[in-house]
PQR file of N, CA, C, O and H, with PARSE charges and radii, in Angstrom:
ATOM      1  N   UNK A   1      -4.216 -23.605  20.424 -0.4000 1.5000
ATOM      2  CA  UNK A   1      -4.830 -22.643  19.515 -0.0000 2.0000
ATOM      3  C   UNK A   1      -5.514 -23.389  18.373  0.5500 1.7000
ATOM      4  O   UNK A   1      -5.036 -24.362  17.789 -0.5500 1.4000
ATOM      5  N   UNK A   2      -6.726 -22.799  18.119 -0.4000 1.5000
ATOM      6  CA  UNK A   2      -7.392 -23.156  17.100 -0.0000 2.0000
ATOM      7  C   UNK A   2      -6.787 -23.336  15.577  0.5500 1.7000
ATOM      8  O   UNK A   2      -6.017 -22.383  15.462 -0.5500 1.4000
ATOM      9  H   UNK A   2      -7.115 -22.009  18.593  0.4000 1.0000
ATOM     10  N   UNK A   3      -6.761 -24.048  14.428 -0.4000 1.5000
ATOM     11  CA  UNK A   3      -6.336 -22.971  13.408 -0.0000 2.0000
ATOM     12  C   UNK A   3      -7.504 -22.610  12.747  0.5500 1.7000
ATOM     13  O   UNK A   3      -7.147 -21.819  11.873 -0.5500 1.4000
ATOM     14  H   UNK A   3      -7.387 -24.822  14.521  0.4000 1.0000
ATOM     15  N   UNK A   4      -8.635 -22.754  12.698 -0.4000 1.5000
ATOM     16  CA  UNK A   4     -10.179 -22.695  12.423 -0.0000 2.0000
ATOM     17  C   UNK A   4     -10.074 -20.779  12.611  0.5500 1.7000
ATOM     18  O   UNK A   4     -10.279 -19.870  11.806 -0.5500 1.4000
ATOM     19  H   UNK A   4      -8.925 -23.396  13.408  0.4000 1.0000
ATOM     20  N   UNK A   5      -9.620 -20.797  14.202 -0.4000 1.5000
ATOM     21  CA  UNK A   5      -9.841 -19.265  14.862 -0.0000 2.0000
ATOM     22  C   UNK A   5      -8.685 -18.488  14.500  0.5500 1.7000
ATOM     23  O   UNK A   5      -8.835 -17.277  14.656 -0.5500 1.4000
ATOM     24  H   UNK A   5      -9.453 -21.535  14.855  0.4000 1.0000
ATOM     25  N   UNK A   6      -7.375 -18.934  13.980 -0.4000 1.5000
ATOM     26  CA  UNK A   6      -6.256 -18.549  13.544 -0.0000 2.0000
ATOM     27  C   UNK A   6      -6.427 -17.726  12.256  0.5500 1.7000
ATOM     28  O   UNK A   6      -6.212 -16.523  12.114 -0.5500 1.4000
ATOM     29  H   UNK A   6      -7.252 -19.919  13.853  0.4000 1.0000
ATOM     30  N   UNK A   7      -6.879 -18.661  11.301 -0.4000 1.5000
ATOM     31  CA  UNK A   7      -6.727 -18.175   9.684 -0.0000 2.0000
ATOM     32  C   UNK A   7      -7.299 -16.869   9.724  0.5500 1.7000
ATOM     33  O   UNK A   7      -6.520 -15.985   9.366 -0.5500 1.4000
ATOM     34  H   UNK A   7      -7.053 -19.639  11.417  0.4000 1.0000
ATOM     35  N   UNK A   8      -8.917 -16.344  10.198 -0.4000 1.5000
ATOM     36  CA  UNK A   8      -8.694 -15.306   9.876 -0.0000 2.0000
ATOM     37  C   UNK A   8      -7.148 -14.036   9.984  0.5500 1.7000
ATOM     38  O   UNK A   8      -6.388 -13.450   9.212 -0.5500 1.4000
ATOM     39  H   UNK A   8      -9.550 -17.062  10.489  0.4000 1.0000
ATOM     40  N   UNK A   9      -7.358 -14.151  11.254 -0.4000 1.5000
ATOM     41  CA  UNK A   9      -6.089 -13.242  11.552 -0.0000 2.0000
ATOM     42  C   UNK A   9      -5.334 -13.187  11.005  0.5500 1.7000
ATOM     43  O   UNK A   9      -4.714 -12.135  10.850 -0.5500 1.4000
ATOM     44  H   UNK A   9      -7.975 -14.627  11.881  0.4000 1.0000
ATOM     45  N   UNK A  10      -4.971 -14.475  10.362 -0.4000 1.5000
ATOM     46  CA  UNK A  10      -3.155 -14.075   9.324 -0.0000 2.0000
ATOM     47  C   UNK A  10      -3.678 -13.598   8.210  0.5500 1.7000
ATOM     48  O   UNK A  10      -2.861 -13.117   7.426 -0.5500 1.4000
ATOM     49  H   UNK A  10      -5.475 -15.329  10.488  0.4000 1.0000
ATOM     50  N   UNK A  11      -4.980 -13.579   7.845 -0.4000 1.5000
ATOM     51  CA  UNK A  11      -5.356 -13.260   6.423 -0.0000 2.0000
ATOM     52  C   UNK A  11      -5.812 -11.700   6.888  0.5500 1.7000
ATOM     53  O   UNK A  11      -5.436 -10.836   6.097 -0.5500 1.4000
ATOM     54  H   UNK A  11      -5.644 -13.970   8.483  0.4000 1.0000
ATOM     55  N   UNK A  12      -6.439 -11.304   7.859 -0.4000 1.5000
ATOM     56  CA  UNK A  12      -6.411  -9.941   7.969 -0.0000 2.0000
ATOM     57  C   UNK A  12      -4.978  -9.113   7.914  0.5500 1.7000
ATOM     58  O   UNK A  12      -4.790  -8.076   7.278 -0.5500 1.4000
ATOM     59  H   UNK A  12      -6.745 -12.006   8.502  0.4000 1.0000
ATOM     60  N   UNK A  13      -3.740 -10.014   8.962 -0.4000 1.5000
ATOM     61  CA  UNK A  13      -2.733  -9.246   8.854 -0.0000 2.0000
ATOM     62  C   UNK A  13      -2.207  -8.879   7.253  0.5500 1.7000
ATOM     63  O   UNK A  13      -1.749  -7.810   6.850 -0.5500 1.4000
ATOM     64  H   UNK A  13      -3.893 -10.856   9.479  0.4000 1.0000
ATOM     65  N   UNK A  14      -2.401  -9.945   6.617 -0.4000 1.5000
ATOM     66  CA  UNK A  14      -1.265 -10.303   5.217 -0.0000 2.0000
ATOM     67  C   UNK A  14      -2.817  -8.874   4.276  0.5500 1.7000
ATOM     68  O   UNK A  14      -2.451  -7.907   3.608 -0.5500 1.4000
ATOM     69  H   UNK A  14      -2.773 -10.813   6.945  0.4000 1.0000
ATOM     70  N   UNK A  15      -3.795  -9.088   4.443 -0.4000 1.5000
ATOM     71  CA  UNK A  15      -4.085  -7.916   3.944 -0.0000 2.0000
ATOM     72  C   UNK A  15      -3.978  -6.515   4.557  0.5500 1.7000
ATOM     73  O   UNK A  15      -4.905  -5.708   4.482 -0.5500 1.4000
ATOM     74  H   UNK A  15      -4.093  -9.874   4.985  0.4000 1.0000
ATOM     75  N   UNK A  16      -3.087  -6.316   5.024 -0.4000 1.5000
ATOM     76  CA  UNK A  16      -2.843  -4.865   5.845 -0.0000 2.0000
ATOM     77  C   UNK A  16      -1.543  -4.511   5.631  0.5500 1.7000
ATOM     78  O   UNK A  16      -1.124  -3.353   5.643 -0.5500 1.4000
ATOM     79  H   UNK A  16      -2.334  -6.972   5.085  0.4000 1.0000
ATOM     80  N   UNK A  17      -0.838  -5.596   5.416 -0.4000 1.5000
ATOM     81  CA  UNK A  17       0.531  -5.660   4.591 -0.0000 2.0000
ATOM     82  C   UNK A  17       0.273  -5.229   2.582  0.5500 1.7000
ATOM     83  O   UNK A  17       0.868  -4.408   1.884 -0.5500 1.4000
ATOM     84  H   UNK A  17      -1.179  -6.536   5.406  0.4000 1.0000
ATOM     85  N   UNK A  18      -0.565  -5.961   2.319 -0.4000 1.5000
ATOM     86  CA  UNK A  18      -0.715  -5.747   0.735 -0.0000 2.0000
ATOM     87  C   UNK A  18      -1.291  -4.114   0.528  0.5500 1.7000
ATOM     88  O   UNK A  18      -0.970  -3.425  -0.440 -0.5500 1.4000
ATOM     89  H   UNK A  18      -1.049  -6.628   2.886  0.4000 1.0000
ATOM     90  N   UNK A  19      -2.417  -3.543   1.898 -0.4000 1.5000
ATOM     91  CA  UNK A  19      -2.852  -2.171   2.021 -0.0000 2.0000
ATOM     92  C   UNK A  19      -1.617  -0.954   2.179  0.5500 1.7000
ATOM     93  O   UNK A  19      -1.574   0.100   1.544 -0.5500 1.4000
ATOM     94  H   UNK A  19      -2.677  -4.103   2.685  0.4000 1.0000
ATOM     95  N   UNK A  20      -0.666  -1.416   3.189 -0.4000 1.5000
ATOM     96  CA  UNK A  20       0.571  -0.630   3.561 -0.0000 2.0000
ATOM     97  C   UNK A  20       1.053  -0.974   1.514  0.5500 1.7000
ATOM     98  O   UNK A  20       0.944   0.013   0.786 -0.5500 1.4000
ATOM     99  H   UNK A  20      -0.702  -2.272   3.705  0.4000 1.0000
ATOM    100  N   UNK A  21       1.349  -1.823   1.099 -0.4000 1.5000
ATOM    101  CA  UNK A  21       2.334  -1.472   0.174 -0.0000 2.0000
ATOM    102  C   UNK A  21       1.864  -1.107  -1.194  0.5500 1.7000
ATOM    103  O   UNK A  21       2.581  -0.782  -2.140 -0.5500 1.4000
ATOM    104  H   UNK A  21       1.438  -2.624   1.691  0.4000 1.0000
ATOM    105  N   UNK A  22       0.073  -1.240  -1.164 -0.4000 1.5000
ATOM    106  CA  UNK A  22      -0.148  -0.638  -2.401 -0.0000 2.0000
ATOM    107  C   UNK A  22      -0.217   1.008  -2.255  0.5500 1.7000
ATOM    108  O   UNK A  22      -0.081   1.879  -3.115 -0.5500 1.4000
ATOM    109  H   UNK A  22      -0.509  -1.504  -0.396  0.4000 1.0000
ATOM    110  N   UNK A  23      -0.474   1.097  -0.865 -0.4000 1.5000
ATOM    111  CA  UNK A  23      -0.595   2.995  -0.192 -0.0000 2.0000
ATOM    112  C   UNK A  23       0.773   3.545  -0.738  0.5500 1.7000
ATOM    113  O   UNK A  23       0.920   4.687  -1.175 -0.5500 1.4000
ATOM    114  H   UNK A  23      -0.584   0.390  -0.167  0.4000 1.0000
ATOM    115  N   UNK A  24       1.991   2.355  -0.638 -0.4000 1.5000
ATOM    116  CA  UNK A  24       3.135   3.249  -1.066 -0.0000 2.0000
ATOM    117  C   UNK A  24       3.535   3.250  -2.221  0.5500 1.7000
ATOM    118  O   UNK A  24       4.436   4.064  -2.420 -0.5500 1.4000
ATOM    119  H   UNK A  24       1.872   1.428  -0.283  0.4000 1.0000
ATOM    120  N   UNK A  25       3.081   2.388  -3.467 -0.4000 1.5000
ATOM    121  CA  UNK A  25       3.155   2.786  -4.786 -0.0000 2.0000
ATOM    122  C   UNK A  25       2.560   3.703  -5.094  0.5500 1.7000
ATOM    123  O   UNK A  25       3.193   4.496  -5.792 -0.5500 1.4000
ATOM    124  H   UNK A  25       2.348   1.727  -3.305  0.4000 1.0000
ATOM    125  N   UNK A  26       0.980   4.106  -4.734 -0.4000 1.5000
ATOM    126  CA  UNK A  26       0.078   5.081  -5.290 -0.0000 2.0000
ATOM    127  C   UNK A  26       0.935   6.274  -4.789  0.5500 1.7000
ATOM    128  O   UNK A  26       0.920   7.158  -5.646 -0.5500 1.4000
ATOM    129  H   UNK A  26       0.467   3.462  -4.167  0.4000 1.0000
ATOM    130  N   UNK A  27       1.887   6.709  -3.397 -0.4000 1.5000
ATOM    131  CA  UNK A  27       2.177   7.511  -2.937 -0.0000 2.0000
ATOM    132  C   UNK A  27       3.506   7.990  -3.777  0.5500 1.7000
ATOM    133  O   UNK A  27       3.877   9.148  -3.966 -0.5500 1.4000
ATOM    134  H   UNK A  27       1.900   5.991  -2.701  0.4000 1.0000
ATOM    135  N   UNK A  28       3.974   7.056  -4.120 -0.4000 1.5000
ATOM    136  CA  UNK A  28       5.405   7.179  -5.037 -0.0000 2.0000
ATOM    137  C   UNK A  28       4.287   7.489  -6.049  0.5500 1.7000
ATOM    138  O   UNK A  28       3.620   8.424  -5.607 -0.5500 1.4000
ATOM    139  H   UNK A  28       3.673   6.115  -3.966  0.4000 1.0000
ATOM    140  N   UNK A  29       3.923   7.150  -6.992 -0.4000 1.5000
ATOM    141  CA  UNK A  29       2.892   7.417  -8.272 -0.0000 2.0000
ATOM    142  C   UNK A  29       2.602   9.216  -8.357  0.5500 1.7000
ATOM    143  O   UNK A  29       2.835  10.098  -9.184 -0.5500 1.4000
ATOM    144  H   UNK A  29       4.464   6.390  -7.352  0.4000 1.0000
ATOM    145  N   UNK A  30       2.117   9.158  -7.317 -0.4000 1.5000
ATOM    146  CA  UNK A  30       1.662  10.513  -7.332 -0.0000 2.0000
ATOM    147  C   UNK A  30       2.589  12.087  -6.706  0.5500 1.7000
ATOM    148  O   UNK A  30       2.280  13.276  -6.775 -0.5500 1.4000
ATOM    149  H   UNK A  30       1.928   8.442  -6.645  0.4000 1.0000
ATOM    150  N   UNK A  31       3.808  11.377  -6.111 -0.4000 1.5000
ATOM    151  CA  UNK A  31       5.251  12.254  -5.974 -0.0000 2.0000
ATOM    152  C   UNK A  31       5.644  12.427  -7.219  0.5500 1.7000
ATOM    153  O   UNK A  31       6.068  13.519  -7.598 -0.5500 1.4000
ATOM    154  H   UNK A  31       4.059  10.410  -6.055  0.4000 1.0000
ATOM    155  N   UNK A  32       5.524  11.038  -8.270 -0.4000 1.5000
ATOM    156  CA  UNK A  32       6.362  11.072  -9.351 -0.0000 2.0000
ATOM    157  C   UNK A  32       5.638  12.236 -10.238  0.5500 1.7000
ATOM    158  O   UNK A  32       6.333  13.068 -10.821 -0.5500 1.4000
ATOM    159  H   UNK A  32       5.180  10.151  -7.963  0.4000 1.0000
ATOM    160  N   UNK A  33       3.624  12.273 -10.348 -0.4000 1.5000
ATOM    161  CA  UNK A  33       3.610  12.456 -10.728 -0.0000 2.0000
ATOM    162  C   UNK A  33       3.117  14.459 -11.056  0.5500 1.7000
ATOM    163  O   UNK A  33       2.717  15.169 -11.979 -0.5500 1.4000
ATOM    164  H   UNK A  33       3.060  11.597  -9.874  0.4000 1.0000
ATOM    165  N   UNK A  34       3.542  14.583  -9.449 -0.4000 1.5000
ATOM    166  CA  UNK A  34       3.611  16.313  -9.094 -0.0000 2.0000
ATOM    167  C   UNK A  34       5.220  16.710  -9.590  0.5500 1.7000
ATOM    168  O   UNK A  34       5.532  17.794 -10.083 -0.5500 1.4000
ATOM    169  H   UNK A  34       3.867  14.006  -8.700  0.4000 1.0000
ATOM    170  N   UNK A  35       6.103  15.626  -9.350 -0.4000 1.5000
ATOM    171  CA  UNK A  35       7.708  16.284  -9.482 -0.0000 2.0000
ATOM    172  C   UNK A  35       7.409  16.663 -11.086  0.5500 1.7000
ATOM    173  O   UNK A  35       7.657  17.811 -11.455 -0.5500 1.4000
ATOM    174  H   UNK A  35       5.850  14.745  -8.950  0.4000 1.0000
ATOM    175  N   UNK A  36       6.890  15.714 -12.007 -0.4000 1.5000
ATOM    176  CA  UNK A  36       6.952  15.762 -13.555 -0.0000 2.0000
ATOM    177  C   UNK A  36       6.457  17.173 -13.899  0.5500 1.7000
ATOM    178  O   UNK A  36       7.069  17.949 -14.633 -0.5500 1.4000
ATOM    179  H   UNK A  36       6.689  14.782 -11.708  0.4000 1.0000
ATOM    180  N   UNK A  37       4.907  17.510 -13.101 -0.4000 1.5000
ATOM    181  CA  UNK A  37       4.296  18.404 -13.458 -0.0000 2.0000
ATOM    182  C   UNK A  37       4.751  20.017 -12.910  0.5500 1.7000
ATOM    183  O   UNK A  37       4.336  21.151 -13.149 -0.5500 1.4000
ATOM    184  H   UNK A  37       4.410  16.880 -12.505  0.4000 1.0000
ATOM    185  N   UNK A  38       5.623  19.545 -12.216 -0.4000 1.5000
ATOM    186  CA  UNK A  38       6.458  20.943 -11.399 -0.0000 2.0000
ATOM    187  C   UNK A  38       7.677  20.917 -12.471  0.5500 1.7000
ATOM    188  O   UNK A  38       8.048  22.052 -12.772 -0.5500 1.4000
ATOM    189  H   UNK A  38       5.960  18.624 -12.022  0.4000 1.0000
ATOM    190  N   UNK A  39       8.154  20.201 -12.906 -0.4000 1.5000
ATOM    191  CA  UNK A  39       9.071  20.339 -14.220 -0.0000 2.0000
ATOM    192  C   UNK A  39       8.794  20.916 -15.196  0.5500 1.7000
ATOM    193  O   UNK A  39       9.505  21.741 -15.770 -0.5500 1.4000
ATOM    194  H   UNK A  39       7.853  19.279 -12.661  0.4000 1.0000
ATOM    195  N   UNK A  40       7.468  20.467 -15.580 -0.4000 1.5000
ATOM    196  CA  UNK A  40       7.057  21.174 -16.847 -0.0000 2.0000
ATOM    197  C   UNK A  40       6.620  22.502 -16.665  0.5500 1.7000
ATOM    198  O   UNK A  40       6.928  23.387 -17.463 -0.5500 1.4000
ATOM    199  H   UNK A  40       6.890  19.797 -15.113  0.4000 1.0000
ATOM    200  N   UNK A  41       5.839  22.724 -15.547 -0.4000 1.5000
ATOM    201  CA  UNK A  41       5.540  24.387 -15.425 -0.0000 2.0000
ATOM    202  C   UNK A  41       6.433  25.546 -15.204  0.5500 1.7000
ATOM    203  O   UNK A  41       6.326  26.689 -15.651 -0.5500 1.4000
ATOM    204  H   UNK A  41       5.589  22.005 -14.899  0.4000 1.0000
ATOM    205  N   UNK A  42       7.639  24.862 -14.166 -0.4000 1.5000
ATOM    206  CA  UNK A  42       8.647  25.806 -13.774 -0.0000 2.0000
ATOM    207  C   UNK A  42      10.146  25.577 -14.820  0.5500 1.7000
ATOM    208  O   UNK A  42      11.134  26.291 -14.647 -0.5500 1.4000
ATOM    209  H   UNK A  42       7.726  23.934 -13.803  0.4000 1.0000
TER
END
């Protein structure tokens, strides 16, 4: 195996990993920030 033909790939994977875990802060972010606003209305 190349590593010339390699690097991309681990650098696509490792950014699909950083995509999966910023998707799940914004997703926690925005649970947190409907639960707050369902607090305050109800």
């Amino acid at each position: 195996m190349n590593p010339v033909e390699y690097k991309p790939a681990r650098r696509h994977r490792l950014r699909e990993i950083l995509v999966d875990v910023a998707a799940g802060v914004v997703t926690q972010l925005v649970v947190m920030a409907l639960a707050a606003a369902a607090r305050l209305l109800f």
